[in-house]
C-alpha positions as CSV (number, residue, x, y, z in Angstrom):
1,X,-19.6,47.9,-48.3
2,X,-16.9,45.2,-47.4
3,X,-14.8,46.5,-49.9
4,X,-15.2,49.5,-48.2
5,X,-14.3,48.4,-45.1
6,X,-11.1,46.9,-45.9
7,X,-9.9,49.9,-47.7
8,X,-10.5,51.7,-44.5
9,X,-8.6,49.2,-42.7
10,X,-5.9,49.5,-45.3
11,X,-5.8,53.4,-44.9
12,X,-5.5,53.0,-40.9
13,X,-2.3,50.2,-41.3
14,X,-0.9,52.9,-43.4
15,X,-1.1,56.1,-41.7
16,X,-0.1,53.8,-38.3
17,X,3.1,53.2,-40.2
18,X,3.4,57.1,-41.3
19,X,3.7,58.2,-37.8
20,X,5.7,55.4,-36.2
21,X,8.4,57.1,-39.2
22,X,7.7,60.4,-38.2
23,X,7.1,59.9,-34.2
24,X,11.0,60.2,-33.2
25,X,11.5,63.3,-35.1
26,X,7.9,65.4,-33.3
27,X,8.2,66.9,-30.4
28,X,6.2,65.6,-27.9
29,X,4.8,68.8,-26.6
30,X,4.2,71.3,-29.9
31,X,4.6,68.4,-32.4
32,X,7.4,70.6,-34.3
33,X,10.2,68.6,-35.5
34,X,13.1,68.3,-33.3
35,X,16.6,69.9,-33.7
36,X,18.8,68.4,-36.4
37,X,16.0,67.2,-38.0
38,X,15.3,68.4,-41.7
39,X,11.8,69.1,-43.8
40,X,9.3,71.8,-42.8
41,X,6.4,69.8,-44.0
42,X,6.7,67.4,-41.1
43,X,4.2,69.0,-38.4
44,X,1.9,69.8,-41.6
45,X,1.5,66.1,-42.3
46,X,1.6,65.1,-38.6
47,X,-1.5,67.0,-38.2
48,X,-3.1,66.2,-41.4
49,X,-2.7,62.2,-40.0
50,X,-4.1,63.3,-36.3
51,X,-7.2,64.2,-38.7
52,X,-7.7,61.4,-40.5
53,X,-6.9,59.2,-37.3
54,X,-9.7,60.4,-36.3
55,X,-12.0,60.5,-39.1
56,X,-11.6,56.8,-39.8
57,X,-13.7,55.3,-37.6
58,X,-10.7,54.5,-35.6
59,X,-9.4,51.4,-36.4
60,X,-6.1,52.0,-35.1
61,X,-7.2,53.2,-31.6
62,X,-9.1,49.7,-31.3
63,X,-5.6,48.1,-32.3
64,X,-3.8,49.9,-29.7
65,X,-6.6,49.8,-26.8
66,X,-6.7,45.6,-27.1
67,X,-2.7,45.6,-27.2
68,X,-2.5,47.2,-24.1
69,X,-5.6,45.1,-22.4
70,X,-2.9,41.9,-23.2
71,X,-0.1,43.6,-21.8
72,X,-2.4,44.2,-18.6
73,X,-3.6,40.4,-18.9
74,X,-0.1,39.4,-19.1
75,X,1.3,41.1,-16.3
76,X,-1.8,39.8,-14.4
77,X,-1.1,36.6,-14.8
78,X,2.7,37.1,-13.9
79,X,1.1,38.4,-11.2
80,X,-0.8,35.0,-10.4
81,X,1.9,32.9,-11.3
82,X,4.2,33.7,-8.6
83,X,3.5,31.8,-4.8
84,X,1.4,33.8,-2.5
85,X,3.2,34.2,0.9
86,X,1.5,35.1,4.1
87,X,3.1,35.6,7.2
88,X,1.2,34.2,10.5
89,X,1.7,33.3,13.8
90,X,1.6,29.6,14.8
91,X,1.1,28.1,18.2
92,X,-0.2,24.2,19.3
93,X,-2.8,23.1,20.8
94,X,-3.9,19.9,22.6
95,X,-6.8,17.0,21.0
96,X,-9.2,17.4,24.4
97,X,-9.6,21.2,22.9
98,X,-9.8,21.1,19.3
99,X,-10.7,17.9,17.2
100,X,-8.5,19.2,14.2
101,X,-5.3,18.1,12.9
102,X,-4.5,22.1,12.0
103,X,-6.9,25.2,12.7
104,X,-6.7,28.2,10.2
105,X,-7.6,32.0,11.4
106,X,-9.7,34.6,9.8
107,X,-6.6,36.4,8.5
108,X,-6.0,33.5,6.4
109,X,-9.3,32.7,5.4
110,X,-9.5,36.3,3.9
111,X,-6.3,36.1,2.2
112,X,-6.7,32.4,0.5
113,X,-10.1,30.5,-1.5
114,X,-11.6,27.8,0.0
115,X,-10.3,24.3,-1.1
116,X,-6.8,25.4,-1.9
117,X,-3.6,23.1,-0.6
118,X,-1.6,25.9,1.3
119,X,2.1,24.7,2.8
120,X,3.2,25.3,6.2
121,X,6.8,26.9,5.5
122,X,9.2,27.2,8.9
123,X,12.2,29.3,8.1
124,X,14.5,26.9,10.8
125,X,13.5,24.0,8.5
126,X,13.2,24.7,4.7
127,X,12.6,21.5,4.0
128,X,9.3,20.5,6.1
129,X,7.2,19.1,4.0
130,X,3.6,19.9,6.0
131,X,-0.1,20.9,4.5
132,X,-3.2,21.8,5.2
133,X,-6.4,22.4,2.8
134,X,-8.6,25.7,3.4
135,X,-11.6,24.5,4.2
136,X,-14.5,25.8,6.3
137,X,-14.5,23.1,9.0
138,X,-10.4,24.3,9.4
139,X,-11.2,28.2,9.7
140,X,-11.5,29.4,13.9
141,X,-12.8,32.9,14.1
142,X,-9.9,33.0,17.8
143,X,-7.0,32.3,15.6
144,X,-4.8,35.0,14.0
145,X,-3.1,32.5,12.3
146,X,-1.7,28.7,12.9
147,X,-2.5,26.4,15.6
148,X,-1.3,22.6,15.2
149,X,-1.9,19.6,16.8
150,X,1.0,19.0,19.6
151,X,1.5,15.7,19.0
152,X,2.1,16.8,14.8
153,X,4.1,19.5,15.8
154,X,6.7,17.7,18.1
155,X,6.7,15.3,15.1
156,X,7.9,17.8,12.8
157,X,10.0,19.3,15.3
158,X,8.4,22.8,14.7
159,X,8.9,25.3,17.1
160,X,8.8,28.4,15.3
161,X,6.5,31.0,16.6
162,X,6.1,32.9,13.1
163,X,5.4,30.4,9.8
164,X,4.2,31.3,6.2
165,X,1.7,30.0,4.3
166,X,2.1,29.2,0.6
167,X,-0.5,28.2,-1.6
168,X,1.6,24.7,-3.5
169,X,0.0,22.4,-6.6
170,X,-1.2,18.9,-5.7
171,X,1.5,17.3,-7.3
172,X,3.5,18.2,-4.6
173,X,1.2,17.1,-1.3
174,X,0.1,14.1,-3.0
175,X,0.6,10.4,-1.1
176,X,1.5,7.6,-3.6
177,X,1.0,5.4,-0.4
178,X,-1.3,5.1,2.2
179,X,-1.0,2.3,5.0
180,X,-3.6,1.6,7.4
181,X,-3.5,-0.7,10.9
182,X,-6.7,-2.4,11.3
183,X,-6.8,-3.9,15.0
184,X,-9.8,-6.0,16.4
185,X,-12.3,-5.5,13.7
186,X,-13.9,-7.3,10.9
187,X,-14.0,-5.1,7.4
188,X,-15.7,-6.3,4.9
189,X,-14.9,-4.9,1.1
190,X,-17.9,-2.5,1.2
191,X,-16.4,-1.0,4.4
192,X,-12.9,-0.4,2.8
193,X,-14.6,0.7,-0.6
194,X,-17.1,3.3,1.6
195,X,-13.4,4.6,3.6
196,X,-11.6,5.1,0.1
197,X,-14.8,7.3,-1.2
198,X,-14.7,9.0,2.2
199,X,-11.1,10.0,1.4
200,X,-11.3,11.2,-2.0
201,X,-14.3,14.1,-0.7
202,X,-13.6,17.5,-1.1
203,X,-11.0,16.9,-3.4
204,X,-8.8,14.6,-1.6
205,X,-8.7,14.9,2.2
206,X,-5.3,15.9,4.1
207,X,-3.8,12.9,6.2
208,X,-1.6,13.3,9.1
209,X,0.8,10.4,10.7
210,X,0.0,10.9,14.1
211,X,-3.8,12.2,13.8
212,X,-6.2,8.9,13.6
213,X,-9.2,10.8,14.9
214,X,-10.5,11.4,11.4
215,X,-9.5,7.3,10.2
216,X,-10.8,6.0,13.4
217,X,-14.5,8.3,13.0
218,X,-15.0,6.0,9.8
219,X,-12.9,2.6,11.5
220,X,-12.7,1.8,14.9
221,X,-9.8,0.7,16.3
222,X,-7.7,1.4,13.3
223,X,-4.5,3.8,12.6
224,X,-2.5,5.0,10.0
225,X,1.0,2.7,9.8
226,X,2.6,5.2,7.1
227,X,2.7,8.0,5.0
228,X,4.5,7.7,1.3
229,X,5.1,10.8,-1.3
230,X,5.6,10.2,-4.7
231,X,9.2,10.2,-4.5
232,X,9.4,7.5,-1.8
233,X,10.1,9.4,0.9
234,X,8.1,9.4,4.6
235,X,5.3,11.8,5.0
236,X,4.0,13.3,8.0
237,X,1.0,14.9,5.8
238,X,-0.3,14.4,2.4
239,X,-3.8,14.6,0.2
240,X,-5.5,11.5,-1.4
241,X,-6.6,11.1,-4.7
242,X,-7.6,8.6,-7.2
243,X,-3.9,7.6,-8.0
244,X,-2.9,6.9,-4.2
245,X,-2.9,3.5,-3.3
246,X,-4.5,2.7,-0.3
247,X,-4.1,-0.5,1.8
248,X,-4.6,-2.2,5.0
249,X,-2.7,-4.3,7.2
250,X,-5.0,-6.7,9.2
251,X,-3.5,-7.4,12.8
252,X,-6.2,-9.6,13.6
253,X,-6.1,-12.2,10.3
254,X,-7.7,-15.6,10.1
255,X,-4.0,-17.4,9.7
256,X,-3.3,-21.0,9.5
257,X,0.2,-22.0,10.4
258,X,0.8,-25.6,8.0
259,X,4.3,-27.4,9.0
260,X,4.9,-30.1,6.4
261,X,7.0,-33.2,7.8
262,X,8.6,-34.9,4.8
263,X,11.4,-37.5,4.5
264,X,13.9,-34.5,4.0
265,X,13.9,-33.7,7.6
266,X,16.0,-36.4,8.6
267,X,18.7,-35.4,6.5
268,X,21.6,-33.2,7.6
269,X,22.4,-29.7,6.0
270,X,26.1,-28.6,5.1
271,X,26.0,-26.9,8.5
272,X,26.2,-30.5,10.1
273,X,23.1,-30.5,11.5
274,X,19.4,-32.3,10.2
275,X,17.1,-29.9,8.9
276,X,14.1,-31.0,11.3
277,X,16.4,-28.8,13.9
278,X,16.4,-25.7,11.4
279,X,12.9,-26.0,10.7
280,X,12.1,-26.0,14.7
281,X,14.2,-22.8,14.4
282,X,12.5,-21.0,11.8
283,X,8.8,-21.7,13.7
284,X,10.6,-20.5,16.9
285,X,11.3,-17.2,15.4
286,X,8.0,-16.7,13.6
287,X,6.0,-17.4,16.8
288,X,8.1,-15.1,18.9
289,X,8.7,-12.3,16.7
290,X,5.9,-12.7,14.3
291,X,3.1,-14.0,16.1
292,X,3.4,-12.6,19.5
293,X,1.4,-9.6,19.9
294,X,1.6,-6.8,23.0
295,X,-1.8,-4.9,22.0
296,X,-5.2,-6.1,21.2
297,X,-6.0,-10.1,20.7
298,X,-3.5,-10.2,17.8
299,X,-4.4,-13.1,15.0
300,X,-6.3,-16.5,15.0
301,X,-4.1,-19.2,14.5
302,X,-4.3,-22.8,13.5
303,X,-1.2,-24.9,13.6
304,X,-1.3,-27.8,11.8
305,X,1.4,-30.5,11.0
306,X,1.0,-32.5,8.2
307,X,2.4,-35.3,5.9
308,X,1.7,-37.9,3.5
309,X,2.7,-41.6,4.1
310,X,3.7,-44.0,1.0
311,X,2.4,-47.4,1.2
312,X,0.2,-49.2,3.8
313,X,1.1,-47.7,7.4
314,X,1.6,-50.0,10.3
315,X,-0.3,-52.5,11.4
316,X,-1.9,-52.4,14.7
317,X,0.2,-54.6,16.6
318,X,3.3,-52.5,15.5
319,X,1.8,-49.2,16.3
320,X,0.4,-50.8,19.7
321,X,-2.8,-49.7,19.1
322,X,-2.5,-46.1,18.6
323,X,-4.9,-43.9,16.7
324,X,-3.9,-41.5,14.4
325,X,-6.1,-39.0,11.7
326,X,-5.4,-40.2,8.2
327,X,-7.3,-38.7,5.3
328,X,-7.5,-40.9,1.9
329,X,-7.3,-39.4,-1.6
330,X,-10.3,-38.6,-3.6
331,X,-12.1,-41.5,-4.5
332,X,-12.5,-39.7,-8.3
333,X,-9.3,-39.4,-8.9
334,X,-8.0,-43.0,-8.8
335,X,-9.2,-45.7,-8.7
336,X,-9.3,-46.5,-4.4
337,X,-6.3,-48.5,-4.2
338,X,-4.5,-50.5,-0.8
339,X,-0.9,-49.1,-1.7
340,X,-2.6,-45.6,-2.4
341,X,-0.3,-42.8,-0.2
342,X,-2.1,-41.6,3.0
343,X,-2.3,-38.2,4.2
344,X,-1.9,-36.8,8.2
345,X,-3.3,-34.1,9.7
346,X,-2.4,-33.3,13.5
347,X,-4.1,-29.8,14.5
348,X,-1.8,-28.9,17.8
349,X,-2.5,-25.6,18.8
350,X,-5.4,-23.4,17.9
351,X,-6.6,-19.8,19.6
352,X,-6.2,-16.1,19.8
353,X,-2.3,-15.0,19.5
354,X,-2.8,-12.5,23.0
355,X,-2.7,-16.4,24.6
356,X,0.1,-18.2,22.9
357,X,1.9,-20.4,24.9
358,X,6.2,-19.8,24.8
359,X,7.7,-20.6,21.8
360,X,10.3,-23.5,22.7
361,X,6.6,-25.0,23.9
362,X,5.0,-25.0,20.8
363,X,7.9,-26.3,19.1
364,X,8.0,-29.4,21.9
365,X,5.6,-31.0,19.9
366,X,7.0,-30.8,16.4
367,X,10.3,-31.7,18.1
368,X,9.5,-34.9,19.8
369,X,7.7,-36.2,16.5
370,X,10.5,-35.1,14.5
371,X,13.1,-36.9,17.1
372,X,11.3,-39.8,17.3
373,X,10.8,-40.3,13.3
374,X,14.6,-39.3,13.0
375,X,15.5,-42.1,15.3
376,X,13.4,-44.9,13.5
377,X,14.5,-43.4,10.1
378,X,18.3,-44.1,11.0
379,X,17.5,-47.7,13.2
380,X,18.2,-45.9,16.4
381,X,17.3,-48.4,19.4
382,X,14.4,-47.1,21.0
383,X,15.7,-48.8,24.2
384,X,18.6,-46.2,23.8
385,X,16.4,-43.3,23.2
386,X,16.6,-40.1,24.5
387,X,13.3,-38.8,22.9
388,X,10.1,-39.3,24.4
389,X,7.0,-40.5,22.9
390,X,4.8,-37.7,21.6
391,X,2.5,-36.6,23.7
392,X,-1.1,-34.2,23.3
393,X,-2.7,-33.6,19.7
394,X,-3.2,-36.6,17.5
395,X,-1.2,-40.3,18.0
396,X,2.2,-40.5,15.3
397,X,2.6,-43.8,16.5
398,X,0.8,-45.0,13.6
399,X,3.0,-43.1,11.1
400,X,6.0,-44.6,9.8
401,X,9.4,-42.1,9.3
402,X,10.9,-44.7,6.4
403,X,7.6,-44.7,4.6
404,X,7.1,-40.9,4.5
405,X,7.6,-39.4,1.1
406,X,9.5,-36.5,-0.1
407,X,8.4,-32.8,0.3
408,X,7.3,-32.3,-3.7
409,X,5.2,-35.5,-3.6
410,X,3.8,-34.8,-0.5
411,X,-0.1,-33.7,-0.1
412,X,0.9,-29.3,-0.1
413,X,-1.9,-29.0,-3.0
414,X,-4.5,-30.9,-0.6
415,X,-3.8,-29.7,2.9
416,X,-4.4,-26.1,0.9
417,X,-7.7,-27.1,-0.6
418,X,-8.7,-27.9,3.4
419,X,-8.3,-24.4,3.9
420,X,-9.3,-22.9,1.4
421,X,-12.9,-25.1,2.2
422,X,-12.4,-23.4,5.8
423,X,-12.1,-19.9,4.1
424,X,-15.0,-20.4,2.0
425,X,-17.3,-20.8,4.2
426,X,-16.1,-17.7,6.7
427,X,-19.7,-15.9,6.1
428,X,-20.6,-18.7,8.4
429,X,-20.5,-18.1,12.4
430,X,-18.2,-15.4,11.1
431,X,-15.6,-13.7,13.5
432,X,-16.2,-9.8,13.8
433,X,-12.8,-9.6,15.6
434,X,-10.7,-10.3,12.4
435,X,-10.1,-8.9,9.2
436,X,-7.9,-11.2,6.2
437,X,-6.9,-14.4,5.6
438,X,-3.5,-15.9,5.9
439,X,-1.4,-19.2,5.1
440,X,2.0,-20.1,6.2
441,X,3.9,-22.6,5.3
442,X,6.9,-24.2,6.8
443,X,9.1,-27.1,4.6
444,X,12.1,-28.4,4.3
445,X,11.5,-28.8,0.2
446,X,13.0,-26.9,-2.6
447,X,9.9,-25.5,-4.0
448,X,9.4,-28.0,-6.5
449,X,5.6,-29.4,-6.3
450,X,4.7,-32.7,-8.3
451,X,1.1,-32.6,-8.2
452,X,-1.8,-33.7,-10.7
453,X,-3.0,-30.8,-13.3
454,X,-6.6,-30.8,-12.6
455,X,-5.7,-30.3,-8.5
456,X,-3.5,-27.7,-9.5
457,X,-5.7,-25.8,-12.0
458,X,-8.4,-26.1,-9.2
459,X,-6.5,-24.6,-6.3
460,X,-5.1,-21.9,-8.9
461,X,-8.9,-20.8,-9.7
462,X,-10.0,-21.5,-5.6
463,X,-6.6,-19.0,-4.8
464,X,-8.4,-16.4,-7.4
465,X,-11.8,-16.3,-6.0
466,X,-11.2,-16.9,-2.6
467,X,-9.8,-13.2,-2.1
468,X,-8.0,-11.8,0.0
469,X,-5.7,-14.8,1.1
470,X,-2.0,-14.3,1.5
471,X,0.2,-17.4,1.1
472,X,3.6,-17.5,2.2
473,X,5.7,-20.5,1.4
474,X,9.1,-20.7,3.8
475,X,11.6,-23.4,3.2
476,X,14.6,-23.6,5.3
477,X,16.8,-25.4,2.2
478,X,18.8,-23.5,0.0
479,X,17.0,-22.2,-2.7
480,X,17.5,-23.7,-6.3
481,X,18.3,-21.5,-9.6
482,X,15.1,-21.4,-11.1
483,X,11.9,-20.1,-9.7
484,X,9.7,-21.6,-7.4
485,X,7.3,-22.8,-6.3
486,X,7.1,-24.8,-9.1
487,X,4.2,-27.1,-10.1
488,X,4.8,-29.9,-12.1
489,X,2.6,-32.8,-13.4
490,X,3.5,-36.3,-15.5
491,X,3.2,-35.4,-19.0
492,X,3.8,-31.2,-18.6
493,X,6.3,-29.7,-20.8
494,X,10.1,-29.5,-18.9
495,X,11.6,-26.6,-18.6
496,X,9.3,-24.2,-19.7
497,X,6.9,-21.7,-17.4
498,X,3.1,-22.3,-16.6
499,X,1.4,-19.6,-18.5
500,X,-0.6,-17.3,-16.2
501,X,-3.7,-16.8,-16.6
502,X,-4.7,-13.6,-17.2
503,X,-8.5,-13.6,-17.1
């Protein structure tokens, strides 16, 4: 039987080929052979194949009937493969009337599936990058075809009356970066992990720059600080999905502010002037352009000066009885020792940064210490004195400039681990008004840290769990040619790179 079969199928390839040969010489109507062509047998046999065509089971038809069900698949998907265009009317409206970003009518519901990315095309600007996804909450039964937000469209500067919609591919909408203002609010990680899932419904929700009704429904008091495609540029509109990376930019952070006064401070830069008056600078400009805040209550800060003192510090008679906070080193680590180095801590200014008091008065208090230690550092009468005494926060008197040690042996590592201990314990009277925690600190060093290797390995492993804390480290000298900061400790190998650790 299969023998059968195949010589059938054999017999059909054959007599196919017969009349492709003898097609161009038939006439199409009477099958007779055309003029100028030779042989009277022709129609004979032309008929005698019809016959047999037909008597074959026809294998040949079946050839010929799925050949042209792929031409029609083909062309179908030609078809498909082209950008379907519709032509709508567009108009604005105001948030009080609608709570969406972008309303869809009924003509475009019929004409488009649900879920599908469609691009809002203006013909006076080609380039307008601006989507919307068909979904059911988007559709208005009202609408004929667009309405847009006002405050979105005078961001786009559209002001055409007659847009198309064009169904576009995700790779084209999608947000690479997503940036989002959180103002007067504690967010825990579960709050940000429950917003990212939020996003990523429905396929990836549409964003807008200038809508926050959506963010704020899952965030009070929050707000979207920008929109980034794939290739970098600004968005006013773009879908999330897995790939976007979403973060958020605390304006209420838990921030200390840690001003380190070493013995470089009293030496003069090659601008002629000592580098306690740059460093006063540099805190000038960070409280008045960083720290200042015109809306909400802005971050908590702690400013804190700090220093280590070589040596035994005055004695009472020569610091006339003033009282200053002085922290000793860990009683483990050395053996407790009278020439051990002594460590200062003066907390001057603490509160909300809607309060903060003018910058040149903030930095009157790290100015008069740093006068007054500049002066005794370089035998200055203090008959002749022009500086007064410090005043408010804790005594200096104690604290001698000529016994203070340099910036990379000072105690950085330690006053770190005092806030880290503050940070770890932040699930205690927590503050539901701020979100992150933040370190900055202020030094005249170059970055070079001489430090013990079990401190540093245990503020390296504190850093990693105690997450999120952003350090900044701001140095007012020149920087060296090798990277810092740099921690070093008696008996590491010189010149080559801690290895990170990777775990």
């Amino acid at each position: 039987m299969n023998m059968r079969r195949q010589s059938w199928s054999s017999i059909g390839v054959c007599i196919r080929g017969w009349e492709a040969c003898l097609h161009p010489a038939l006439c199409p109507n009477c099958q007779r052979v055309k003029h100028g062509s030779s042989g009277g047998s022709v129609p004979i046999l032309a008929a005698f194949l019809k016959d047999w065509k037909t008597s074959l089971g026809m294998p040949v038809r079946g050839i010929v009937a799925r050949f042209q069900q792929r031409q029609k698949e083909l062309k179908q998907e030609e078809c498909d493969e082209k950008p379907k265009l519709l032509s709508v009317p567009c108009r604005t409206h105001v948030f009080q009337s609608r709570n969406a970003a972008c309303l869809l009518g009924k003509k475009v519901r019929d004409r488009f599936d649900d879920n599908l990315l469609l691009r809002i095309i203006s013909k006076s600007q080609p380039h307008l990058r601006l989507f919307v996804r068909a979904q059911r909450k988007v559709f208005s039964g009202d609408l004929e075809g667009v309405s847009l937000l006002d405050e979105i469209a005078q961001q786009a500067k559209l002001s055409d009356k007659q847009v198309e919609l064009q169904e576009v591919p995700k790779e084209e909408a999608r947000l690479a970066e997503v940036v989002i203002q959180v103002f007067d609010r504690y967010l825990s990680k579960r709050d940000i992990w429950h917003l990212h899932l939020r996003m990523l419904q429905g396929g990836g929700q549409v964003l807008y720059a200038n809508f926050n009704h959506s963010l704020k429904q899952l965030v009070t008091n929050s707000e979207f600080d920008r929109l980034v495609f794939t290739d970098g540029k600004p968005a006013i509109s773009g879908f999330v999905d897995r790939t976007t990376e979403v973060s958020f930019k605390s304006v209420t952070a838990n921030m200390f502010v840690l001003v380190q006064i070493s013995s470089e401070l009293w030496e003069y830069s090659v601008a002629g002037r000592p580098y306690w008056e740059a460093l006063i600078d540099c805190f000038t400009q960070l409280v008045e352009k960083s720290l200042r805040v015109t809306r909400g209550s802005g971050h908590y800060v702690r400013m804190i000066l700090f220093t280590r003192s070589k040596g035994v510090a005055k004695s009472d008679a020569e610091a006339n009885g003033g009282s200053w906070l002085q922290v000793e080193q860990d009683t483990y680590a050395k053996p407790k020792n009278k020439t051990e180095p002594r460590d200062f801590y003066d907390v001057f200014w603490e509160g909300w940064a809607r309060v903060l008091p003018a910058g040149q008065e903030l930095a009157a208090r790290i100015r008069q210490v740093c006068m007054s230690m500049h002066e005794e550092y370089h035998g200055i009468n203090p008959a002749n004195s022009t500086s007064s005494r410090p005043t408010g926060g804790a005594d200096w008197s104690g604290v001698s400039a000529k016994c203070m040690t340099e910036a990379s042996k000072g105690n950085i590592l330690e006053c770190l681990n005092l806030v880290l201990d503050h940070f770890d314990r932040h699930y205690l009277d927590r503050m539901l008004r701020s979100t992150g925690q933040a370190i900055i600190l202020l030094t005249a060093g170059n970055g070079l840290i001489d430090a013990e290797r079990r401190l540093y390995q245990l503020s390296h492993s504190r850093f990693r769990l105690t997450k999120p804390v952003i350090c900044h480290f701001v140095s007012v000298r020149s920087p060296p040619l090798h990277t810092v900061p740099w921690v070093s400790w008696p008996g590491c190998p010189v010149g080559q790179q801690v290895p990170e650790d990777k775990g």
